[in-house]
N, C-alpha and C positions, 0 to 999 in steps of 0.2 A: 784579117779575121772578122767573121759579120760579128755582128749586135743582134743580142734580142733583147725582147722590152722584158722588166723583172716583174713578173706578177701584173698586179695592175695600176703599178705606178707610170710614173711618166720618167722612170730612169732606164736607160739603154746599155748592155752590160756586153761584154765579149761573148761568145758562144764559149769558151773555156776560161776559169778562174787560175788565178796564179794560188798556193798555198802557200801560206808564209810561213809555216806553223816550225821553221828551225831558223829566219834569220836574227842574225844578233846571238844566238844558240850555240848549236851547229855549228852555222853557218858566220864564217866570217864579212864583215863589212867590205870586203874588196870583192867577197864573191856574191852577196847577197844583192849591192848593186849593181854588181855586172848581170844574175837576173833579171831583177827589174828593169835597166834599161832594153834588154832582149825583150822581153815579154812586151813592154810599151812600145818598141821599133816595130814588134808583130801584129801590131793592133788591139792589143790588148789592154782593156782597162778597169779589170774587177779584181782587187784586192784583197784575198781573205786573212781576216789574222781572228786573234781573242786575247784577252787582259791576262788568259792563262798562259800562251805559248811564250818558252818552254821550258817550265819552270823545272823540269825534270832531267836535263840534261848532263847536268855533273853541278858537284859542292857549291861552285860559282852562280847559275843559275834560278834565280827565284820569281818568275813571271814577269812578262810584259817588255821582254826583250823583244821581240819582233815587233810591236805597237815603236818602240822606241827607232829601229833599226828603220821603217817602215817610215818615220816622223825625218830624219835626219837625212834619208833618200827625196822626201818630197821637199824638204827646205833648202839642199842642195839643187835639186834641177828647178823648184819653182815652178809646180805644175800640177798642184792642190786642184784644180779647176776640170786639168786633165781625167781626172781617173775616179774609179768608185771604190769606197773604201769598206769595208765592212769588218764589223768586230761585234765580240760577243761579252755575255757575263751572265755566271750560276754558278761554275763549277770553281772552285776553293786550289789555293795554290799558298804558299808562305804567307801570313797576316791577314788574310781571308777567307769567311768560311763559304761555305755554300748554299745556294739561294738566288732568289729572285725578288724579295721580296723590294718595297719601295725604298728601303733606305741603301738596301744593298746595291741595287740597280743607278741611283743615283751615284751612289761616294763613287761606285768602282765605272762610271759613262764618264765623269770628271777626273778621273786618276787617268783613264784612258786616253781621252782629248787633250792633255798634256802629254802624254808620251807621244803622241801622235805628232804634234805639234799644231790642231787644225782647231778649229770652232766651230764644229760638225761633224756629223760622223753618217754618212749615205745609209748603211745601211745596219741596224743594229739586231743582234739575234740574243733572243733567249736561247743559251750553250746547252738548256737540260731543261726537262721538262718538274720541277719543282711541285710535289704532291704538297708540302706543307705552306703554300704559301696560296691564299685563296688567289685562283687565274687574275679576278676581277681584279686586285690589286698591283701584279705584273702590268694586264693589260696600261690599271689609269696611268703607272708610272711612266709606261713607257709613251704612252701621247701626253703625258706634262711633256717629256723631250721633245716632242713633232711638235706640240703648240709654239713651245719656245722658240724654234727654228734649228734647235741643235743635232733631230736626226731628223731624215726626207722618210724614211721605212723599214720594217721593222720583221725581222724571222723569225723562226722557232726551229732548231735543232734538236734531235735525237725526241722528237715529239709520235706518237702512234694518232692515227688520223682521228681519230671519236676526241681525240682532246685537241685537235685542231679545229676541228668542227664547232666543238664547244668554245672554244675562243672565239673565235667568227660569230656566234650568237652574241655572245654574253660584248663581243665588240659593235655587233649591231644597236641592240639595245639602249647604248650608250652613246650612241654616237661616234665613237672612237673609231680608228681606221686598225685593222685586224692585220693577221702576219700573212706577207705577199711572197715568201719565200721559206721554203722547208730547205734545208741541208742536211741529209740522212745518208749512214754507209750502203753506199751503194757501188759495184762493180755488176759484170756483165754475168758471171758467175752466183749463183742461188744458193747461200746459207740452208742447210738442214733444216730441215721443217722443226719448229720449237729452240733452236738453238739463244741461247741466253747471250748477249755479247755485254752486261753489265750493263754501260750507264751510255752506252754507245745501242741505239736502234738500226735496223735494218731496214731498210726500204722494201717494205712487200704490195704485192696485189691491190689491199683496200686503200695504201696509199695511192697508188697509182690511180686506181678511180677517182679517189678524191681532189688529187691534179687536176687531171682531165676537168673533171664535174666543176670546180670554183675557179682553173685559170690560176693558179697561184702557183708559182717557180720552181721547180725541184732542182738543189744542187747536190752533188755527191760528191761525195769524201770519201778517201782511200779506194778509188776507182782501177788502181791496178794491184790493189794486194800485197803493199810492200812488195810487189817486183816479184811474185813468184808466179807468173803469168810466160817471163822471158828468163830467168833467170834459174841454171839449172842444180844453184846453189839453194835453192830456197823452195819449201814446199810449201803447198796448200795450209793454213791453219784444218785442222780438224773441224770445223764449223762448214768448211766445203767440202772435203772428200766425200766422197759415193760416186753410184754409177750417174746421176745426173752430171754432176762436174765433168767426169769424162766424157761423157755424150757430147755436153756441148764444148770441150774442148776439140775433142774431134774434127766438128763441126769446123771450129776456127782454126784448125791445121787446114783444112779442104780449101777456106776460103786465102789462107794465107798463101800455099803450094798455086791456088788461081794464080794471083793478084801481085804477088811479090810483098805485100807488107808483110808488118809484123803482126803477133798477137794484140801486143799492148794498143797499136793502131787500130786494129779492128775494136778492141775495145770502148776506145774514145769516141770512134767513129758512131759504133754503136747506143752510146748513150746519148750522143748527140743528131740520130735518127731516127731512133726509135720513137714509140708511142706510150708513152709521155714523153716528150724529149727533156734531156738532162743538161743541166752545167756541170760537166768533171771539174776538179780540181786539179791543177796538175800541179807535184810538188817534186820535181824534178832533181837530183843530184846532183848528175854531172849537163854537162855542153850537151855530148852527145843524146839522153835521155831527152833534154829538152828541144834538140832537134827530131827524137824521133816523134814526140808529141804534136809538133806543131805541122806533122809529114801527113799527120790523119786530117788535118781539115783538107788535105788535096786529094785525098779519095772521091770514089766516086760508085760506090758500091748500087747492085743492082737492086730491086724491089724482093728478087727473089733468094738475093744472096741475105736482105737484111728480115725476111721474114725465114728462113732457113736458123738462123740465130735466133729469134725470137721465141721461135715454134718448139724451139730442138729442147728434146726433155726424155727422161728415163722413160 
């Protein structure tokens, strides 16, 4: 698996993220390290988790299993040094509320780095973009952590790009080092023009410029749609049906009937060729899922098959 450089740090990332967002959850400790070591034997070594995952999964669960699951994997193989780790904090789970603000950001970076079990944390993201908390005060919080030595750099999730921009000022200003990394819902497939996804943003257009134009990271989250891409159990959310969806799925029956892969591979493939190129997240189920993930970095799609997908629209 290549590396590419994350924004404009000096850290070197896999071309696809592992999703942690069910282990300890979900996911049982026999199966969640049996991930991880797959994913690390693949070359892989970006880490995604949050202080929230998964607080939501049954009675038992109340946040910061997968930080913990994720801590007890790296003190077992002893290989902290190995891998990039990245975790988040805003959004509210059992005995915290929601925010960014400097006190929050601190309790819930040290609640974190204890589950983890590290004394750093590579890569740290604001989970929500927080209207009641002035940016300037996210930003100072989050480089007291950089000055300290406790993160290397710093995201912004579910953020629309005019308020990234304005962080990137107001970080200039100051001196302060700004976010090298966006993580927004992103698949291959285009949300309805105006569609609401809550506290969850979409990657559109102006993001994309604004990629390109500052050099700063895009990674994507839910890149295959909870599986309704391959799987002929599970439909489209509403947020994608129309005739654009079909168009470009079309498109990726044509190139799949080529090629022999799957959808779900053209997908990854796609986001990791196109223009902006993307980090997918892969949050993989089973074995096989996660062998078919790692089937897309062996493609080898042509210029005209990857502008065919790009292009294809109602």
């Amino acid at each position: 698996m290549q590396k590419v450089q994350l924004g404009n740090t000096d850290l070197q990332v896999s071309q696809m993220g592992l999703g942690c967002l069910y282990f300890g959850a979900r996911d049982s400790k026999e199966k969640s390290f049996k991930r991880m070591d797959q994913y690390l034997a693949a070359g892989g070594n970006f880490f995604d988790t949050a202080n929230i995952y998964s607080h939501w999964i049954n009675d038992q669960t109340m946040g910061g299993e997968s930080e913990e699951m994720i801590g007890k994997w790296l003190q077992a193989r002893n290989n902290r040094s190995e891998v990039i780790i990245a975790s988040k904090v805003g959004f509210p789970y059992p005995g915290t509320k929601y925010g960014t603000s400097k006190e929050q950001i601190k309790k819930e970076f040290h609640k974190s780095l204890e589950r983890l079990g590290t004394d750093y944390i590579d890569l740290y993201y604001a989970h929500t973009d927080d209207f009641d908390t002035p940016m300037k005060e996210t930003l100072e919080a989050f480089n007291e952590l950089i000055t300290e030595g406790k993160v290397r750099a710093i995201g912004a999730s579910n953020f629309k790009a005019w308020r990234l921009e304005r962080a990137r000022q107001i970080a200039k200003r100051n001196h302060w080092q700004s976010y090298s990394v966006i993580q927004q819902r992103y698949s291959y497939l285009r949300p309805k023009s105006g569609w609401d996804f809550g506290n969850q943003v979409a990657a559109n257009q102006d993001l994309f410029e604004y990629v390109k134009d500052t050099g700063i990271s895009l990674v994507a989250y839910s890149p295959l749609l909870q599986g309704a891409y391959t799987n002929p159990k599970k439909e489209f959310k509403e947020h994608y049906q129309g005739p654009d969806t079909e168009k470009r799925l079309a498109v990726l029956d044509e190139i799949v009937a080529e090629i022999g892969a799957t959808r779900n591979q053209l997908v990854y493939y796609w986001l990791m060729n196109r223009e902006p190129e993307a980090i997918p997240l892969v949050a993989a189920t089973t074995d096989d899922q996660f062998e078919e993930a790692l089937g897309s970095l062996e493609l080898n799609l042509s210029e005209d098959m990857i502008k065919a997908m790009t292009e294809s629209r109602f």
